[in-house]
C-alpha positions in Angstrom: 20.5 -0.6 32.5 16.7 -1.3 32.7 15.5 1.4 32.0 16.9 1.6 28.4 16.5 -1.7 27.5 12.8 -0.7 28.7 12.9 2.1 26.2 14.6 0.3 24.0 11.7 -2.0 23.5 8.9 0.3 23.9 11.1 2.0 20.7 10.9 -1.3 18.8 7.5 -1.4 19.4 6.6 1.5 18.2 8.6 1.0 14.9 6.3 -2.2 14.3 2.8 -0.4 14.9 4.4 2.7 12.6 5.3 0.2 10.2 2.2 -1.7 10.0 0.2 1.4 9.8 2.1 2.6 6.9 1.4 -0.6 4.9 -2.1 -0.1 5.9 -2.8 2.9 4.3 -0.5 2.0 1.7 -3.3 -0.6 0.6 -5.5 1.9 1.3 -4.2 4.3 -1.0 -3.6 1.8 -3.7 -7.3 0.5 -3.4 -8.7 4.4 -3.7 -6.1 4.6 -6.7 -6.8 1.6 -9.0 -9.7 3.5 -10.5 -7.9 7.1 -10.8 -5.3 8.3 -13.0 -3.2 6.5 -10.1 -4.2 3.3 -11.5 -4.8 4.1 -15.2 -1.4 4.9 -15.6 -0.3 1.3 -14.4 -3.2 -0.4 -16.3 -2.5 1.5 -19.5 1.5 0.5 -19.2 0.7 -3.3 -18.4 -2.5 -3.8 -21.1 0.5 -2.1 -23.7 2.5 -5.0 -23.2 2.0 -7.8 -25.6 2.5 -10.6 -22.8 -1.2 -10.6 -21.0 0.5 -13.1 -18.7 2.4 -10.3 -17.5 -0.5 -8.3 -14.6 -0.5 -12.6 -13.3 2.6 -12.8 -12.1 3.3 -9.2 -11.4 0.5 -9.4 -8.9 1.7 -12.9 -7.6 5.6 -11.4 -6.8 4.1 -8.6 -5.6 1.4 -10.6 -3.0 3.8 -13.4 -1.7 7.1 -11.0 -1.8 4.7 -8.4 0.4 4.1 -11.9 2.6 7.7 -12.7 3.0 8.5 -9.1 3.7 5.9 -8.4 6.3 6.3 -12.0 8.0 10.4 -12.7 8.3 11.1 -9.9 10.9 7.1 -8.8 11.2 7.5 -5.2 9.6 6.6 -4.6 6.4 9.4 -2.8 4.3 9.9 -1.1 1.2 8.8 -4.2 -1.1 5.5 -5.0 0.8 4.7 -1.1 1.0 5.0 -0.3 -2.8 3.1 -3.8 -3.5 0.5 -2.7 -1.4 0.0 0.8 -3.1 0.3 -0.5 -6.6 -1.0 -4.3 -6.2 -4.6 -3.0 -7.0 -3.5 -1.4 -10.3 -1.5 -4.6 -11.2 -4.6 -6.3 -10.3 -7.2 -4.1 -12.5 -5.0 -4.7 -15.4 -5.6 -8.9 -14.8 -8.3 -10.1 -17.7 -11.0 -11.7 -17.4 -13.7 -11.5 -14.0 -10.8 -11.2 -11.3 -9.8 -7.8 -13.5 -13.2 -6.9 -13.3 -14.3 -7.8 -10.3 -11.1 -5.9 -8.7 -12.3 -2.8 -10.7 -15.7 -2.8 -9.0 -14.3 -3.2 -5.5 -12.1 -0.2 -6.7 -15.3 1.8 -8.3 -17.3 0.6 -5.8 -13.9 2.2 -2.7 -14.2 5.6 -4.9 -17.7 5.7 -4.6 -17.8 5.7 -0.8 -15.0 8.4 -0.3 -16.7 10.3 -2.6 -19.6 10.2 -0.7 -18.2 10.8 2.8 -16.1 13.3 1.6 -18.7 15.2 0.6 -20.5 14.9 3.6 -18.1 16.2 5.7 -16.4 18.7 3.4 -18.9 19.8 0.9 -16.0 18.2 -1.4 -15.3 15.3 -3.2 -11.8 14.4 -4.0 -11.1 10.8 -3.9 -7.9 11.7 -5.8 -6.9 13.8 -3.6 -7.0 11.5 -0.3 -5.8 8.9 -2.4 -2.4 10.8 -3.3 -2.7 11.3 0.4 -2.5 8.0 1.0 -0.1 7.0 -0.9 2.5 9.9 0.2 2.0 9.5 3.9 2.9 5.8 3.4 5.6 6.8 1.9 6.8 8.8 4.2 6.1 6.9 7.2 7.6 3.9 5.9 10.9 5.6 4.8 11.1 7.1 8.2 9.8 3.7 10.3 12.2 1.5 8.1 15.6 4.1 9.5 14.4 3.4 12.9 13.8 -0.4 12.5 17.1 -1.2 10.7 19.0 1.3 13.6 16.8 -0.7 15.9 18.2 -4.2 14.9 21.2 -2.9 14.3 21.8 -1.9 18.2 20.5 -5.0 19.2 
C-alpha cells in the first residue's frame, strides 16, 4: 500500500515538472515567434481591428488568467500554455513604447537564435525552432494535462 502511494506521488510529481516545462517553452516559443510570421499573423489580425483597446486587455486576460491557471492547483493548463505562446504577439500588437519595446526583446530573442544556430549548425532558422517550440508545448501539455486530471481524479 506504500509503495503505490510512493509511486503515486513520484507520478504527480512528475506531471508538475512536465507541466511546468511545457509552459516554459511555450513562452519560449511565443517570445522566438512575436517577430516571425508566428507573430505577424496575430499582429496583423489585432492592428485590423478598429478597437486599439483590444491587444490591452487581450494581453491582461491572457497574463492574470495564465496566473490563475498556473497557481490554483500549481500546473499550468491549456489557458496558461496558449497565453504563453501567443501573449508576446498580443503584446507586439500593444501601441505605443510597451509594443515597441516588446518588439525589440522579440528582435533582439531572434537575433540570438539566429546566431547560435548558426554556430552550431551552419544554419539559421529561428522559425524553425520556434514552431518547435511551440509544437512540443503542445504536445507535452496535452499529454501532462491527461495525466494530471487522471492523477486528481484517483486521488
Amino acid at each position: 500500500m506504500a509503495k503505490n502511494k510512493t509511486i503515486k506521488n513520484i507520478r504527480q510529481k512528475g506531471v508538475k515538472i512536465l507541466a511546468w516545462l511545457s509552459f516554459g517553452i511555450a513562452f519560449l516559443g511565443g517570445a522566438f515567434g512575436a517577430e516571425t510570421f508566428v507573430g505577424d499573423v496575430i499582429e496583423t489580425v489585432l492592428e485590423a481591428l478598429p478597437w486599439k483597446w483590444l491587444p490591452v486587455l487581450l494581453l491582461i486576460v491572457a497574463f492574470v488568467g495564465s496566473l490563475i491557471d498556473a497557481f490554483i492547483d500549481g500546473i499550468p493548463n491549456w489557458f496558461a500554455v496558449i497565453s504563453a505562446i501567443v501573449g508576446p504577439s498580443i503584446a507586439t500588437a500593444v501601441d505605443g513604447k510597451f509594443g515597441d519595446t516588446v518588439s525589440g526583446w522579440g528582435d533582439s530573442a531572434q537575433e540570438w537564435v539566429n546566431a547560435a544556430l548558426t554556430e552550431w549548425t551552419g544554419e539559421q532558422s529561428a522559425v524553425g525552432l520556434t514552431l518547435a517550440c511551440i509544437v512540443a508545448s503542445l504536445l507535452m501539455a496535452r499529454r501532462v494535462i491527461k495525466k494530471s486530471s487522471s492523477s486528481t481524479a484517483e486521488a
